[in-house]
C-alpha positions as CSV (number, residue, x, y, z in Angstrom):
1,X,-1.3,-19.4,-2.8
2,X,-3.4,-17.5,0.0
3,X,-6.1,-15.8,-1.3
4,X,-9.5,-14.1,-0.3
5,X,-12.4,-16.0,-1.6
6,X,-15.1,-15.2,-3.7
7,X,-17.5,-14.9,-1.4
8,X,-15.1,-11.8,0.4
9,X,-15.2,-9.9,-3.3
10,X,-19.0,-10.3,-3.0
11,X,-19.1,-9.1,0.5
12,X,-17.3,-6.0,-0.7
13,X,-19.7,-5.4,-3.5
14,X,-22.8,-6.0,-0.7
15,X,-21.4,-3.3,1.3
16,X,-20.5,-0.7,-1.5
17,X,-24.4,-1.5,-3.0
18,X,-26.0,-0.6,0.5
19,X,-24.0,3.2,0.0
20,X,-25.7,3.5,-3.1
21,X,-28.8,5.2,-3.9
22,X,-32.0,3.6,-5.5
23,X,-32.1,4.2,-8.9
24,X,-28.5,4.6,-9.7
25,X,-25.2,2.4,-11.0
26,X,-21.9,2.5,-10.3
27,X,-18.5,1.7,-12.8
28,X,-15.5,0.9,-12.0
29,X,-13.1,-0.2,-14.8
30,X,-10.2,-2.6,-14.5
31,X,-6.6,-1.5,-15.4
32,X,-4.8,-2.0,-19.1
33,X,-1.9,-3.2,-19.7
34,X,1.6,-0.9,-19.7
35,X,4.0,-0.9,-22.4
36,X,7.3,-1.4,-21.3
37,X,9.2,-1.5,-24.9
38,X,7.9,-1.7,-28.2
39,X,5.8,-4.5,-27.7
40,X,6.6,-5.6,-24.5
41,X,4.3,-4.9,-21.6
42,X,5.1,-4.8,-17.8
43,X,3.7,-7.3,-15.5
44,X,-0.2,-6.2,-15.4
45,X,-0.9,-4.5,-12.0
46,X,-5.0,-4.5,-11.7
47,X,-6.8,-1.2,-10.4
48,X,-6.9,-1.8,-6.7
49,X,-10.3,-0.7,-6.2
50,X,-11.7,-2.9,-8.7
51,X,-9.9,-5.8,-8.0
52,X,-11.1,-5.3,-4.3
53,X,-14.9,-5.4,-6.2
54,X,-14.3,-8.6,-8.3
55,X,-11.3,-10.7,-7.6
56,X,-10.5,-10.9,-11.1
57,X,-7.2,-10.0,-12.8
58,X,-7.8,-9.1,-16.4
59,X,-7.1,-6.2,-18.0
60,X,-9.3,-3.8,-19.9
61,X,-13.1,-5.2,-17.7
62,X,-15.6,-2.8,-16.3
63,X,-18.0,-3.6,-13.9
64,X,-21.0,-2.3,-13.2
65,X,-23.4,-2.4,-9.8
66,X,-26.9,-1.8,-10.9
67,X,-29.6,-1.0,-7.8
68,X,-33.1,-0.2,-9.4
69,X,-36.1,-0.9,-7.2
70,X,-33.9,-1.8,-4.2
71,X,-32.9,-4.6,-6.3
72,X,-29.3,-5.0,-6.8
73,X,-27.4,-6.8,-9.8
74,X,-23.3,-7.2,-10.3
75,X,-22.7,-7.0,-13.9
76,X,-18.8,-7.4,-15.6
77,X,-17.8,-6.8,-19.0
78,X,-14.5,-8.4,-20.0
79,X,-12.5,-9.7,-22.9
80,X,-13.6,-12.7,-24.9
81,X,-13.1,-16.2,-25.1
82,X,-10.8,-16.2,-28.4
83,X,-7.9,-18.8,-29.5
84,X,-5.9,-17.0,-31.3
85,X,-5.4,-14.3,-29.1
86,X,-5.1,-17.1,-25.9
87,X,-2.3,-19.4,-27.4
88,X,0.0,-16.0,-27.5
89,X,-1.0,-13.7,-24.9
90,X,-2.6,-16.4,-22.2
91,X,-5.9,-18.0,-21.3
92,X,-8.8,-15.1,-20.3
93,X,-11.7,-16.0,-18.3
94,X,-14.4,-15.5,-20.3
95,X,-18.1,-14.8,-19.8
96,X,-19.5,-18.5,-18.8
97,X,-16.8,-18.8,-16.0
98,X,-16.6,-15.4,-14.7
99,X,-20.4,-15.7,-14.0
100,X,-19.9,-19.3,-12.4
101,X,-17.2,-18.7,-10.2
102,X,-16.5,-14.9,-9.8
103,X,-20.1,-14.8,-8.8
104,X,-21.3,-12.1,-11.0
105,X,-25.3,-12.2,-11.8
106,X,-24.7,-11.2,-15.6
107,X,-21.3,-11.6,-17.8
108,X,-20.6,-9.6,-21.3
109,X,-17.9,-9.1,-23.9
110,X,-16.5,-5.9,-23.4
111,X,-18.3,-5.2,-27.4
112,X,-21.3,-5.5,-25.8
113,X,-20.7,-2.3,-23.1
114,X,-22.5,0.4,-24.5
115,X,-25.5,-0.7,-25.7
116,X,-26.4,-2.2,-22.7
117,X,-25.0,0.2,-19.9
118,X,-27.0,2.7,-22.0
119,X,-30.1,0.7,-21.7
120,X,-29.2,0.2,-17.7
121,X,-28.6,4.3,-17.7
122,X,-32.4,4.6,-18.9
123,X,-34.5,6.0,-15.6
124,X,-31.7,6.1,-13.0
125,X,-30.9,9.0,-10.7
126,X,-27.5,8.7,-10.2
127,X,-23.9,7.4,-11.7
128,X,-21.2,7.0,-9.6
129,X,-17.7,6.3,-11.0
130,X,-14.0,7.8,-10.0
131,X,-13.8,11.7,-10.9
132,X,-10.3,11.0,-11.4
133,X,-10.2,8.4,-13.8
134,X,-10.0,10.1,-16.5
135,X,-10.9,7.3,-19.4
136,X,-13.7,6.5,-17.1
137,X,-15.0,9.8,-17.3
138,X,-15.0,10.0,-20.8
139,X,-16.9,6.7,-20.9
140,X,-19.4,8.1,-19.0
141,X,-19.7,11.5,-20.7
142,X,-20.2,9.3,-23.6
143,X,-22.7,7.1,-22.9
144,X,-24.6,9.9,-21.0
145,X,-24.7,11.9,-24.5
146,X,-26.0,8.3,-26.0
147,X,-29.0,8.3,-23.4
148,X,-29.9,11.5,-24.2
149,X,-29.9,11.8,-28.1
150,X,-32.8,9.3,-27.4
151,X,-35.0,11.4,-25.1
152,X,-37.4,12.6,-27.6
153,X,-38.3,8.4,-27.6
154,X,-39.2,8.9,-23.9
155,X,-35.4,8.0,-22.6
156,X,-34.4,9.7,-19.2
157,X,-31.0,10.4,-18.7
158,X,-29.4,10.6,-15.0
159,X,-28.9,13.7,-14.0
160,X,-26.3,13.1,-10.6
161,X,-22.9,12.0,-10.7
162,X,-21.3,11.0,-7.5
163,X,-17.5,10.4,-7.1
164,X,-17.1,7.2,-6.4
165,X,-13.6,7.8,-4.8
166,X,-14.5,8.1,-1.2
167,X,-17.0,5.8,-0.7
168,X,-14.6,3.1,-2.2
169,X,-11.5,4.3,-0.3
170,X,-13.5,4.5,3.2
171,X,-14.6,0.9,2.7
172,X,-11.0,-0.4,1.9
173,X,-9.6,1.4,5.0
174,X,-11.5,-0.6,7.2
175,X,-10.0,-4.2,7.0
176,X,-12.1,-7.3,7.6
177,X,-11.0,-10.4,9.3
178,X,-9.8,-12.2,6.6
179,X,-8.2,-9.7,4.8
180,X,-6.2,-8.9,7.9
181,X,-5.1,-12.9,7.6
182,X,-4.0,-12.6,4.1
183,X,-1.9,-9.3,5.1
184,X,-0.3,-11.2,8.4
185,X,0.5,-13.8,5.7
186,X,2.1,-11.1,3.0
187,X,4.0,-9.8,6.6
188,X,5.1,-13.4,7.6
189,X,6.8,-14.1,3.8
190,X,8.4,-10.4,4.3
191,X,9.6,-10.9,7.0
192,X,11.3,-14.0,6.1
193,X,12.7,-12.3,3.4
194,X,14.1,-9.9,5.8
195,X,15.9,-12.5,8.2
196,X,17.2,-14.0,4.9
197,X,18.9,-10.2,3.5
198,X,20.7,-10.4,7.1
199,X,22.5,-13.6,6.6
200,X,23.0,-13.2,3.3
201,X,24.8,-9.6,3.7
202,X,28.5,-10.0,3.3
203,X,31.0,-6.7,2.7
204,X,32.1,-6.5,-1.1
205,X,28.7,-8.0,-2.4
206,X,26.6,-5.1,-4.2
207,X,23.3,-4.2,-3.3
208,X,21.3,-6.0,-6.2
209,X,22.8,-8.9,-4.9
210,X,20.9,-8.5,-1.6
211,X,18.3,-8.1,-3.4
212,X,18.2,-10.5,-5.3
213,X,18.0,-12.8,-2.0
214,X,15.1,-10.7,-1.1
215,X,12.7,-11.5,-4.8
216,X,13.8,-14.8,-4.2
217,X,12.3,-15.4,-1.0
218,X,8.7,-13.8,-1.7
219,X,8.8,-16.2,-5.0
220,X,9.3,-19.2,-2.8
221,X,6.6,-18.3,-0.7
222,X,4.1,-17.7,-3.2
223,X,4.4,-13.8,-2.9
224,X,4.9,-13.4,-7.1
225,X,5.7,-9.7,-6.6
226,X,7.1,-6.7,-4.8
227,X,4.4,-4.5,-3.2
228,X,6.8,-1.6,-4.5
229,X,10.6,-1.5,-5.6
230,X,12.6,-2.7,-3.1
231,X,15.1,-0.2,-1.5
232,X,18.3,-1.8,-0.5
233,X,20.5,1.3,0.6
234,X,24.2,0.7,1.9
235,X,25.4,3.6,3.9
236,X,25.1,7.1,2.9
237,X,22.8,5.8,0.0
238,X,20.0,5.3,3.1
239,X,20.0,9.1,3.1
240,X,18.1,8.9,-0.1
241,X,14.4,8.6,0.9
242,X,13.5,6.2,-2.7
243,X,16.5,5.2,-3.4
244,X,16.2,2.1,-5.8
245,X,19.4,2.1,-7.5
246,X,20.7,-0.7,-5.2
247,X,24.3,-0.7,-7.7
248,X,26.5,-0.3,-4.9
249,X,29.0,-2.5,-3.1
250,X,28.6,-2.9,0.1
251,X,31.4,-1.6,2.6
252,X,32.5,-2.9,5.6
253,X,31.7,-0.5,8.9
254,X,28.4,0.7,7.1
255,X,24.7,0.2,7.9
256,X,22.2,-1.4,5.4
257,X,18.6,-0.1,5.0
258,X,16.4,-2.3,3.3
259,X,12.3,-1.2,2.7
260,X,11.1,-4.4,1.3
261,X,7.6,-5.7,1.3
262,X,5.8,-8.9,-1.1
263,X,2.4,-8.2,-2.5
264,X,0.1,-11.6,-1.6
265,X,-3.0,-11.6,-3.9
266,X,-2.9,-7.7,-4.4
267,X,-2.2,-6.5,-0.5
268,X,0.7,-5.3,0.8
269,X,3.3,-6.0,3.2
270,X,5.9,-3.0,3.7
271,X,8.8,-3.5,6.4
272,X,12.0,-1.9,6.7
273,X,14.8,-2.9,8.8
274,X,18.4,-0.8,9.1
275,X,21.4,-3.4,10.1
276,X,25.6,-3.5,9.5
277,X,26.9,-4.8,6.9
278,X,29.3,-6.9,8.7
279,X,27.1,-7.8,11.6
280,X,28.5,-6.1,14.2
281,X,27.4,-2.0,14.8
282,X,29.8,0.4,15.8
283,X,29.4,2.9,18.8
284,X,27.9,5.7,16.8
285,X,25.6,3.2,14.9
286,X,24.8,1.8,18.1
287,X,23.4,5.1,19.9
288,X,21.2,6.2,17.0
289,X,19.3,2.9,16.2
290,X,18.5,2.5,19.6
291,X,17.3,5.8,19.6
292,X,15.1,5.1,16.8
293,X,14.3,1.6,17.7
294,X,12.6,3.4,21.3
295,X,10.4,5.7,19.4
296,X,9.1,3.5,17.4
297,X,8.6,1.2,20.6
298,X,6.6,4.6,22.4
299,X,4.8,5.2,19.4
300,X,3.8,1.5,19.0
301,X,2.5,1.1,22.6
302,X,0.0,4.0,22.3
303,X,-1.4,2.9,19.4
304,X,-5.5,2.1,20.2
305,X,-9.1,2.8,19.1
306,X,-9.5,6.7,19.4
307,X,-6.1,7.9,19.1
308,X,-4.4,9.2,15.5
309,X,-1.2,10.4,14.3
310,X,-1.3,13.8,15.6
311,X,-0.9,12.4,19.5
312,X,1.8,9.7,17.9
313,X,3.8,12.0,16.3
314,X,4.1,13.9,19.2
315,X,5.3,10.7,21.1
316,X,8.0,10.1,18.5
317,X,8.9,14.1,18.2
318,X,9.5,14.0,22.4
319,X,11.4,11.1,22.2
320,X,14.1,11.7,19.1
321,X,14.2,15.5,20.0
322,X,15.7,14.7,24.0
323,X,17.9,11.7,22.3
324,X,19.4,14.5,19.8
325,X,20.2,16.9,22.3
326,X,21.7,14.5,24.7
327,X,23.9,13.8,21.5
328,X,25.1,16.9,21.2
329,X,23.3,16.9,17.6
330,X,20.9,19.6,19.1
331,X,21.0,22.3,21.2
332,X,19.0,24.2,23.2
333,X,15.4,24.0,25.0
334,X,14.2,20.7,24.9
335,X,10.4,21.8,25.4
336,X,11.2,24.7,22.7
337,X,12.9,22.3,19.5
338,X,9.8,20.0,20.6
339,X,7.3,22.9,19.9
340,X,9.2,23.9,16.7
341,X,9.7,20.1,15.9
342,X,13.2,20.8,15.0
343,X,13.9,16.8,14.7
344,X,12.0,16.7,11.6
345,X,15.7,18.1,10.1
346,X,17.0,14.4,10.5
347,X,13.6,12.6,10.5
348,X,12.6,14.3,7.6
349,X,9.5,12.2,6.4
350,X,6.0,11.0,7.8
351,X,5.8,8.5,10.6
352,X,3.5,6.3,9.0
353,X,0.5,5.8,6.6
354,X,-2.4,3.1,5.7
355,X,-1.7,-0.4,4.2
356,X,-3.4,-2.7,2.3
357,X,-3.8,-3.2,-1.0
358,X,-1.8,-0.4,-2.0
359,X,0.9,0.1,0.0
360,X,0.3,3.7,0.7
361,X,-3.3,3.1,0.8
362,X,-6.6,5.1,0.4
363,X,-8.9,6.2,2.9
364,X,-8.7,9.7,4.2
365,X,-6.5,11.2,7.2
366,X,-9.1,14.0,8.2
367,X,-6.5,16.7,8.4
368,X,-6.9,19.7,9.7
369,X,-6.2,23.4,9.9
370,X,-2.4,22.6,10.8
371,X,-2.3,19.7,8.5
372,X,-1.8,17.5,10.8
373,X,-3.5,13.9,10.8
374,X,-6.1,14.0,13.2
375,X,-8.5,10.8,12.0
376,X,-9.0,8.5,15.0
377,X,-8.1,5.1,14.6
378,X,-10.7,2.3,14.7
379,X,-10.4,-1.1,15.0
380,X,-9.9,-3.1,11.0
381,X,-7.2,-0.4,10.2
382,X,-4.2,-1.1,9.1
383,X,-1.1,1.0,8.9
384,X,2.5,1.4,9.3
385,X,4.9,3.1,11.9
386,X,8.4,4.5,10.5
387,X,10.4,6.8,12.6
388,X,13.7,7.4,11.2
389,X,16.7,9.3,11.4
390,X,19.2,10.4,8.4
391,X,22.5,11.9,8.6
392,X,24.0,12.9,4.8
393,X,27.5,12.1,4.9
394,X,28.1,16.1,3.7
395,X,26.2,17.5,6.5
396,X,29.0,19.1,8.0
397,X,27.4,21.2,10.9
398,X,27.2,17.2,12.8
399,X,30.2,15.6,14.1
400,X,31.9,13.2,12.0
401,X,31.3,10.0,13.3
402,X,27.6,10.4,12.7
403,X,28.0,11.2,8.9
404,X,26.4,9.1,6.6
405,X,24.4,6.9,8.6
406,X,20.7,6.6,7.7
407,X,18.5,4.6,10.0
408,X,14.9,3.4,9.5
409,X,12.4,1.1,11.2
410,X,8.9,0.2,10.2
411,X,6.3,-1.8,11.4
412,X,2.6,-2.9,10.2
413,X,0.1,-2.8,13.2
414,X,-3.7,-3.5,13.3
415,X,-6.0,-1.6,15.1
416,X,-8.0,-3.8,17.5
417,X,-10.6,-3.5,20.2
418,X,-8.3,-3.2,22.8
419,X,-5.0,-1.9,21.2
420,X,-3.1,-3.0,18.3
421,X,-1.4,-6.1,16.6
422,X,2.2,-5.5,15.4
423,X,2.4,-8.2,12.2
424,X,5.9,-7.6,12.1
425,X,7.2,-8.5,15.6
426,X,8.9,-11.4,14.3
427,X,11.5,-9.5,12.3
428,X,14.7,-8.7,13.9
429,X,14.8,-5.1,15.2
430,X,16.8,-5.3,18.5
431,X,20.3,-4.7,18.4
432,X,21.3,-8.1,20.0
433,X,18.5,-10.3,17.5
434,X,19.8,-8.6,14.9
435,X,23.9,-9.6,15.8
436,X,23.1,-12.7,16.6
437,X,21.0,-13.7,13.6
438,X,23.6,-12.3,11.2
439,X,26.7,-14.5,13.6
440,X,24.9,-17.7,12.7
């Protein structure tokens, strides 16, 4: 299975030290395990940011950066070898090999934490750690009150905390080379999946059995899960924003939307694609995809080092408010319903967001007074480009033959020196491709 390699964790831990202070240490803890039933957990889902630290993929491990006198260490407590526990619940890691191939300078049982990161506390300036961690916190409010019950035996405490949070978050928005590979991979498997929901769409088969075709294809290609839960929306259920239900049969003359992306070693691909259930559109369906299908095409094209989403939603505003009122949809003074964005009443969400190893990923959008997203785009960023257009089959102030359809398009694209990468361009999005793949 693609992966980054250890030398790419240790880059990211190189780049999060040189943000650091002197004299200060840095946690960030690994996720637990989720109980799904009684005694049941659910597939373990490691904290992002750590896992972006450290590669590894054990629950319930902290690690710790340590730069004292300039010099910096990489330090990870985890869970112990132990036999008993391993011939139920799986093999762990351990201490020897985490330091031998995760590249870690020193390895400790998680039993071992607080004596030392006390010890490590002892003369620093600073902690940083994630404010909003709240676990974390506490661990750190703890073992800050340890340091000081010893200061009358010369100990000094730190006396700054820094939020980790942003300085983690604008790291991970900035994609290197090789994590850009692994997420064209994650995008090359989803889209496979996609082509493979197409031909396997027939009317009368329900939506979890489209599904089903989908988890099947990001297994095959190594993709073990879903970057989130799958959205497989036949007709008037693609009016529902998150709809995850996917219980319904599928009826002939409808559209199906499907928001489907596999997670490859922790990033995320997350596509969507809107097509007809019995592989042919009809008129109606016809006009409005196409209509959708062009903004996302404007918005794509502009899409280069120094612009943001304020000038792109703009683009995609222009473009589905004329299409509306040469519908008949909307009425009145084009320049006016773009001014008073009156579209968003059928493209009622955001156009896009960042991507990577969370699917709506960190790193800040700099809005401002208008909150609007005004952070200019740099080359390494990732992110994705939705427009869409939804039509409740109850909305009876439209005309009939509209009702009920619910059309979305997305697309991941790279920032690059000169303009952008689409990863997704392989997937069927034109009318024609998308007839003719499903006629075969």
């Amino acid at each position: 299975m693609a992966s980054l390699s250890m030398s790419d964790f240790k880059n990211h831990r190189e780049r999060f030290f040189s943000q650091m202070s002197d004299n200060s240490l840095a946690l960030f803890s690994a996720a637990s395990e989720v109980t799904r039933s009684n005694d049941t957990e659910f597939n373990f889902c490691q904290n992002k940011s750590f896992y972006y630290l450290t590669g590894f993929n054990e629950p319930d491990a902290l690690l710790v950066l340590l730069k004292r006198d300039n010099k910096t260490q990489a330090i990870l407590f985890s869970l112990p070898k132990d036999k008993d526990q391993e011939v139920w619940h799986g093999r762990r890691v351990g201490q020897e090999k985490a330091s031998q191939e995760y590249g870690f300078d020193q390895c400790f049982t998680l039993d071992e934490q607080n004596d030392l990161i006390s010890q490590y506390l002892n003369g620093l300036t600073q902690v940083y750690f994630a404010f909003d961690d709240k676990l974390l916190t506490q661990k750190v409010f703890d073992l800050l009150a340890q340091v000081r019950s010893a200061v009358r035996q010369g100990v000094k405490a730190p006396s700054q905390l820094v939020d980790a949070s942003p300085l983690i978050n604008e790291q991970r928005l900035i994609k290197s080379a090789n994590e850009i590979e692994l997420m064209r991979q994650a995008n090359y498997i989803s889209i496979l999946a996609h082509k493979r929901a197409m031909q396997q769409t027939q009317v009368g088969l329900f939506e979890y059995q489209i599904e089903n075709e989908i988890l099947h294809e990001f297994t095959r290609h190594g993709a073990r899960h879903p970057a989130y839960a799958t959205i497989v929306a036949g007709g008037d259920n693609a009016n529902i924003l998150h709809y995850t239900n996917n219980d319904d049969r599928l009826n002939n003359n409808d559209l199906l939307l499907i928001d489907a992306g596999g997670e490859l070693s922790g990033y995320a691909a997350d596509i969507t694609r809107t097509f007809p259930i019995n592989g042919k559109f009809t008129e109606p369906q016809k006009i409005l995809y196409q209509l959708v299908l062009d903004a996302k095409s404007q918005v794509i094209a502009a899409i280069k080092p120094g612009t943001c989403f304020i000038t792109l939603n703009a683009i995609a505003n222009e473009c589905l408010t004329k299409g509306l009122v040469e519908l008949g949809i909307l009425s009145g003074n084009i320049a006016e319903l773009v001014e008073e964005k009156v579209c968003k009443r059928y493209f009622i969400h955001g156009l896009g967001h960042w991507l990577g190893l969370d699917v709506h990923d960190v790193g800040d959008y700099h809005m401002n007074e208008s909150r609007q997203q005004c952070r200019e785009f740099t080359p390494g960023m990732v992110l994705t480009i939705e427009p869409g257009l939804y039509m409740p089959l109850d909305d009876n102030t439209i005309d009939a033959k509209w009702r009920g359809i619910g059309i979305r398009i997305e697309d991941n694209i790279v920032v690059t020196q000169q303009g952008c990468e689409n990863l997704t361009q392989d997937c069927p999005e034109t009318i024609a491709d998308i007839e003719a793949l499903m006629a075969n």
